[in-house]
MARDRENGU-504229 format. One line per field, with one value per residue (C-alpha): residue in three letters; x, y, z. Coordinates in steps of 0.25 Angstrom, whole numbers, always signed. Each point is the difference from the previous one (the first is absolute). Layout:
resn: ALA,...
c1: X,...
c2: Y,...
c3: Z,...
***
This chain:
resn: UNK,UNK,UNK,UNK,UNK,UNK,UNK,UNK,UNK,UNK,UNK,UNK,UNK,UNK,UNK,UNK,UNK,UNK,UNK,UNK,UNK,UNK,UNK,UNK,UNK,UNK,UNK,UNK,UNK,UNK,UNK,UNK,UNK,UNK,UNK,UNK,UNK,UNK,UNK,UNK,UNK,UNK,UNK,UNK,UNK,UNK,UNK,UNK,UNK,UNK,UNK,UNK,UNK,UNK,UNK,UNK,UNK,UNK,UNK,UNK,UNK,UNK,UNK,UNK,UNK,UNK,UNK,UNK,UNK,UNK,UNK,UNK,UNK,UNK,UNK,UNK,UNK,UNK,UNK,UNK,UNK,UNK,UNK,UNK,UNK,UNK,UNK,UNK,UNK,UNK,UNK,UNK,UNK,UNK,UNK,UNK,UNK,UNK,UNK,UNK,UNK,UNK,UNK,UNK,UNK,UNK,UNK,UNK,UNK,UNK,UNK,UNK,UNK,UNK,UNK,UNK,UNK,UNK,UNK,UNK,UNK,UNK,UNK,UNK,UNK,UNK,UNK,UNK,UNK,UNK,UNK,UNK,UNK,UNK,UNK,UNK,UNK,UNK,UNK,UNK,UNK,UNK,UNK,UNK,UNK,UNK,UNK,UNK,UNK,UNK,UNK,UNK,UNK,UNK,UNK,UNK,UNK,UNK,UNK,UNK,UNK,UNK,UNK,UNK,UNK,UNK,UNK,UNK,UNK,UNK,UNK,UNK,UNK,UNK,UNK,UNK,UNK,UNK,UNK,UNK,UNK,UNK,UNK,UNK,UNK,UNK,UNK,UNK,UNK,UNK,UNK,UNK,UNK,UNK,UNK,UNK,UNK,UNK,UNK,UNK,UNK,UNK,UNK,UNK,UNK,UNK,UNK,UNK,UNK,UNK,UNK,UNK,UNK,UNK,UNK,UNK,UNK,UNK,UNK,UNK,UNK,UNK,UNK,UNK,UNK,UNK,UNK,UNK,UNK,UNK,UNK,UNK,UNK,UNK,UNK,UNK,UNK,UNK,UNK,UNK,UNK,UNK,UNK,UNK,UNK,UNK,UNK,UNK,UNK,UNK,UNK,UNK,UNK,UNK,UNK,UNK,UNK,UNK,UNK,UNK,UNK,UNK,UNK,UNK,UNK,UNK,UNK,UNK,UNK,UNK,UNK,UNK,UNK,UNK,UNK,UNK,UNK,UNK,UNK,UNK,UNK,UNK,UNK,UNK,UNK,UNK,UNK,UNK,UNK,UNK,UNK,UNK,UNK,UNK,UNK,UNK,UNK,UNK,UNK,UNK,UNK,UNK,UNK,UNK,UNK,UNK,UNK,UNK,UNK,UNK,UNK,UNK,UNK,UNK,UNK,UNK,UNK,UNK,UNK,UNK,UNK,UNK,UNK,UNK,UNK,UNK,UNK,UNK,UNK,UNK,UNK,UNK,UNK,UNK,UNK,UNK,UNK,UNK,UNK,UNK,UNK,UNK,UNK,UNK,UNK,UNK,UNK,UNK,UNK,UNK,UNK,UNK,UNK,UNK,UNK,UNK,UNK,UNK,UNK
c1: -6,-11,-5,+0,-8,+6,+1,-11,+1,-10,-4,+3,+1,+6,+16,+9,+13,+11,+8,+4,+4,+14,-2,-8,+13,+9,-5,+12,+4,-2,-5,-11,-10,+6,+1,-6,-14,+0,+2,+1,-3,-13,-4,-15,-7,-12,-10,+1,-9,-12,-11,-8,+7,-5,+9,-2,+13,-11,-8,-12,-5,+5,-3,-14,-5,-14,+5,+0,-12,-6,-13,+4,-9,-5,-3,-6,-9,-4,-4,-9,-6,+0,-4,-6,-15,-12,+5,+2,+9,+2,+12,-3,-3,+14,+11,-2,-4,+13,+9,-6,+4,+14,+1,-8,+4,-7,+5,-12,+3,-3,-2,+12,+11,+14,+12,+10,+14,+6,+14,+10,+12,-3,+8,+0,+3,-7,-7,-6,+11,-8,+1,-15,-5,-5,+14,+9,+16,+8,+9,+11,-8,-2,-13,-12,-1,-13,-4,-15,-1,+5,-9,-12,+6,+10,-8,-7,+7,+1,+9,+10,+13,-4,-12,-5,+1,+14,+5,-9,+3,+13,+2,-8,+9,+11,-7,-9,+8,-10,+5,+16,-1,+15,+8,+10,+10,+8,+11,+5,+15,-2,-9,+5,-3,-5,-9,-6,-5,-10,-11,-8,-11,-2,-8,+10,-2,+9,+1,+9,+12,-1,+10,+1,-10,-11,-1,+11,+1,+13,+8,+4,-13,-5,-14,-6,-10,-12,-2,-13,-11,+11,-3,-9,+10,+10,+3,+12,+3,+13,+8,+10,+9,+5,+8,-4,-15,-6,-15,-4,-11,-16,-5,-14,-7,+10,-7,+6,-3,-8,-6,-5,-8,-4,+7,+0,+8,-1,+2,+7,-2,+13,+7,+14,+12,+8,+12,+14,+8,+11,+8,-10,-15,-8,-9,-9,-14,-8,-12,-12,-14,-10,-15,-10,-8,+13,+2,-12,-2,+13,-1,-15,+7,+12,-7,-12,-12,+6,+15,-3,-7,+13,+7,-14,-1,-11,+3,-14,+6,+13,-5,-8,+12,+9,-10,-1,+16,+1,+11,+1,-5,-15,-11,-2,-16,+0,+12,+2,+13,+2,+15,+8,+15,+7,+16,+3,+11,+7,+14,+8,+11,+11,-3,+5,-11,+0,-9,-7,+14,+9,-10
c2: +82,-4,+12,+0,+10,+8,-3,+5,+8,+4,-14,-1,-14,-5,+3,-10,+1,+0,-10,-5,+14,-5,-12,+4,+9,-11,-7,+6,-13,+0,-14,-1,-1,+7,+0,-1,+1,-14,-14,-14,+6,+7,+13,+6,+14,+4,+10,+13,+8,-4,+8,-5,+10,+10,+5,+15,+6,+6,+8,+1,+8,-11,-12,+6,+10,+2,-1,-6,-9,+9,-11,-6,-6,+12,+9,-12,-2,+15,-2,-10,+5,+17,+4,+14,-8,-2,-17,-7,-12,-12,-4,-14,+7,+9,-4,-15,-1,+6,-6,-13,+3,+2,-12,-9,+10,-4,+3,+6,+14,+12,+13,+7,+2,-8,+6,-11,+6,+0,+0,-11,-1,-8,-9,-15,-12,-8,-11,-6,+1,+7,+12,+6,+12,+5,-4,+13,+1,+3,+11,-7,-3,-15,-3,-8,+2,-2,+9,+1,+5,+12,+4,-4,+9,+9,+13,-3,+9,-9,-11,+11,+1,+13,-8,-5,-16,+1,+6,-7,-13,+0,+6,-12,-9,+3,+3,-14,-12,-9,+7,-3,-8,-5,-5,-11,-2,-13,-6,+14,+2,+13,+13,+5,-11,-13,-9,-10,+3,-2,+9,-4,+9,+1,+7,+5,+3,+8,+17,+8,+7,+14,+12,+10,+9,-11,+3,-9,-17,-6,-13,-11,-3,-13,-5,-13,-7,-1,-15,-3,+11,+4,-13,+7,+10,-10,+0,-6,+4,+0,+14,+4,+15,+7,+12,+0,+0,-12,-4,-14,-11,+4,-7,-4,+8,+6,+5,+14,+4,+15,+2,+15,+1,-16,-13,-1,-4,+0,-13,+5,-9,-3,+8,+5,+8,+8,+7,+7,-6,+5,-7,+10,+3,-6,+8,-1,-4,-14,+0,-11,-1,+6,-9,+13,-5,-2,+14,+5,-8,+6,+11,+3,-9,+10,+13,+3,+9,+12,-3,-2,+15,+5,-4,+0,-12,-11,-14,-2,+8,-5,-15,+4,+5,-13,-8,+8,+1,-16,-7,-15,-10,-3,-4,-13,+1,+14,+2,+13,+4,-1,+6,+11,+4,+8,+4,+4,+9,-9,+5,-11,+1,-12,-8,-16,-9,-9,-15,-7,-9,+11,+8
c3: -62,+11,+7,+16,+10,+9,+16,+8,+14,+10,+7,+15,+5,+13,-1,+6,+5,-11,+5,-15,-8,+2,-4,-11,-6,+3,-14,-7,-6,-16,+0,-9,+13,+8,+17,+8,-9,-7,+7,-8,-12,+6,+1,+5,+1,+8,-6,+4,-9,-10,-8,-13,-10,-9,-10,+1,-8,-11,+9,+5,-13,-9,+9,+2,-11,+9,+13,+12,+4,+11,+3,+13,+7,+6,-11,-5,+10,+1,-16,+5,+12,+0,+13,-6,-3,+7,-2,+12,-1,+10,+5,-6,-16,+1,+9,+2,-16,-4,+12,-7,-15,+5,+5,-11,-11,-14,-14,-6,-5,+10,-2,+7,-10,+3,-9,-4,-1,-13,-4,-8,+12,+11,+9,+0,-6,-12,+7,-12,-9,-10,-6,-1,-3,+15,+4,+5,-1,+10,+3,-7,-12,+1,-6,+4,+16,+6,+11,-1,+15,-5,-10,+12,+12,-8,+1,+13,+12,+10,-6,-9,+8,+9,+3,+14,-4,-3,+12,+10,-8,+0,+14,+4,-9,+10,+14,-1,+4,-8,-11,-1,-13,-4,-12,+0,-10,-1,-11,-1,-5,-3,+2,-12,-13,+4,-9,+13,+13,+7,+7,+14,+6,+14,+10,+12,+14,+6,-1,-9,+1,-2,+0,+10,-6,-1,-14,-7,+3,+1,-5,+7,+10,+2,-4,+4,-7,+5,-3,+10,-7,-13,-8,-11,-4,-2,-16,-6,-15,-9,-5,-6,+2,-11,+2,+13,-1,+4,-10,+6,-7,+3,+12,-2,+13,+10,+12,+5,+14,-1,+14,+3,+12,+0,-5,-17,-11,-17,-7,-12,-12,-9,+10,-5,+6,-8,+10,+0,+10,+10,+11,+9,-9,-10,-6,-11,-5,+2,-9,-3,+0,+12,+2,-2,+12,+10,-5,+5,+12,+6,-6,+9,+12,+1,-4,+4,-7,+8,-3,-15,-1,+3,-14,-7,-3,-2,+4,-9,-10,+1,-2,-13,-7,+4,-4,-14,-1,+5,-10,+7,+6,-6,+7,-6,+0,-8,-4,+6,+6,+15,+0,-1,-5,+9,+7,+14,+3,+12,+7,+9,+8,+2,+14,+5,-3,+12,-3,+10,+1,+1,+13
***
C-alpha cells in the first residue's frame, strides 16, 4: 500500500468566482474518466502544494537522539565574534567574511556541530535501483529508497513540517504565478489500471480556483500553458497507473518552478512521480536528485542571513552535510559527489490544460 499526506489548509490566495462547482458535481457519469474532468483521453492537474518532506512518524526523540540543531547562523556568528571583549572587529573580518561563506560555502570541516537525523523510514523512491546499506524504507516497507535530503535537513527547525520554509514555501507555491507547474496525462483509458500513458510538464499562467474559504482549490479550472517563457519546464516521460496510482519513467533533469521572493527553480535529476489519482486530485510524491550548489544558491537567493536564523539554520552548514551525505552524480575530476537524493511532498488539483493551439 503506497502512503499519501494529508491536505493542507491555511494558504489565502485570490478566490475566483465559482462559476464551475455545478459543473464540477455534474461528473456523475461512471465512465472510467469521468465528465467533465477528462477530454480525448487527457487529463491535467496544477500544483497546489509542495514541500521537501521529512518523514517525522518516529519523533523528534528517535529521529534525533541529541537534539535539534540549534547553530543558526546567528549563534554561529555570536561563537565567532563575542561582543563581551575588549576585541574590536570590522565590518569587512565579521559580517562580510560570513555573508561570503554563505555564498561560496567550502566542505572543509568547521567547528559548529551539525546533527544528521537518524532513523530507517523515510519517503521516496529507489532512484538507483539498489538496495544499499544507507538506503531507508518507506512507511509501507519497500526497501532501498534514497532520501539522503533527509538525513542533511531532518533535525534542522526550519525545514521540519512546523517550520517556517514549509509554510512560506508552499504559500508561495500557490500565491506566485511563475510557479503554477502542471502535469498532463495523455493515452489514459482509465484512472484506475492503466499500463501506457504519457506524462507532459508544463508551467501555466493563469490563477487558481479556490473555495469560498480561500483555503481549499477547486476542479474544473482552466490552465494555459505558458508556451513563450515555459519551454524549460517542458518534459515529456512515459507511466503507467496501477490501482490508481500513477509511477512514471525518471526524467533525466525536470526543472521545478520554486520562486519565493525572487524568480527560481530546481533542476531535479532523474526526476520521478509517484501519485494516487481522482477525477478531482492527485497527490503523492516526485523524488530525484538536487545539485548541492543550486541548493544553496536558492537557498541564500530566497532566505536571507536574517530569514535563515529564524529556523536556525546555516546555509554554510547545510551545504557541508549535502555534500558529506551526497549519493550521485560525481564530479568527474575528484570523484566526489555533486548530488543528493530526496522526495517532495506535492498536492495537485484536476484543471483543463489549454495548448498554445487550443487559446
Amino acid at each position: 500500500m503506497t502512503h499519501f499526506w494529508p491536505g493542507r489548509s491555511g494558504f489565502q490566495v485570490r478566490s475566483l468566482a465559482l462559476l464551475i462547482t455545478t459543473l464540477a458535481a455534474a461528473g456523475a457519469a461512471t465512465a472510467d474518466l469521468p465528465e467533465p474532468y477528462q477530454k480525448d483521453g487527457r487529463i491535467g492537474y496544477v500544483l497546489t502544494h509542495k514541500a521537501w518532506v521529512i518523514y517525522e512518524e518516529d519523533g523528534v526523540e528517535k529521529q534525533c537522539p541529541q537534539g535539534l540543531n540549534a547553530s543558526g547562523v546567528r549563534q554561529q556568528f555570536a561563537e565567532l565574534f563575542p561582543m563581551d571583549g575588549d576585541e574590536q572587529w570590522t565590518v569587512s573580518e565579521t559580517r562580510l567574511m560570513r555573508e561570503g561563506r554563505m555564498w561560496h560555502p567550502e566542505t572543509s570541516e568547521e567547528s559548529f556541530p551539525y546533527l544528521d537525523a537518524q532513523g530507517e523510514v523515510a519517503y521516496g523512491l529507489n532512484l538507483d535501483g539498489k538496495v544499499d546499506a544507507d538506503d531507508f524504507k518507506s512507511p509501507d516497507g519497500v526497501e532501498g529508497i534514497d532520501n539522503q535530503l533527509q538525513r542533511a535537513i531532518g533535525c534542522t527547525p526550519g525545514w521540519r513540517s512546523d517550520g517556517q520554509f514549509v509554510h512560506f514555501e508552499s504559500l508561495f507555491a500557490i500565491g506566485h504565478s511563475y510557479n503554477r507547474w502542471m502535469i498532463e496525462l495523455s493515452g489514459v483509458d482509465d484512472l484506475v489500471n492503466d499500463d501506457d500513458v504519457t506524462v507532459t510538464t508544463y508551467r501555466g499562467l493563469d490563477d487558481l480556483f479556490t473555495d469560498a474559504t480561500g483555503d481549499g482549490f477547486i476542479a474544473g479550472g482552466t490552465q494555459r500553458v505558458d508556451a513563450r517563457w515555459g519551454q524549460n519546464f517542458i518534459e515529456e516521460v512515459k507511466g503507467k497507473i496501477v490501482d490508481g496510482v500513477l509511477t512514471t519513467e525518471p526524467i533525466k533533469k525536470a526543472r521545478i518552478p520554486w520562486a519565493m521572493r525572487f524568480v527560481g527553480y530546481y533542476d531535479v535529476l532523474d526526476f520521478q512521480l509517484q501519485l494516487k489519482l481522482t477525477p478531482e486530485t492527485a497527490e503523492g510524491i516526485f523524488a530525484g536528485y538536487v545539485n548541492a550548489e543550486q541548493w544553496t544558491n536558492r537557498l541564500n537567493r530566497n532566505w536571507g542571513t536574517h530569514h535563515q536564523s529564524y529556523g536556525t539554520v546555516s546555509a554554510a552548514s547545510e551545504y557541508r552535510a549535502m555534500r558529506r551525505l551526497a549519493d550521485a552524480y560525481p564530479d568527474p575530476e575528484t570523484g566526489a559527489n555533486t548530488a543528493i537524493s530526496g522526495a517532495a511532498e506535492i498536492e495537485l488539483t484536476q484543471v483543463y490544460i489549454l495548448h498554445p493551439s487550443e487559446q
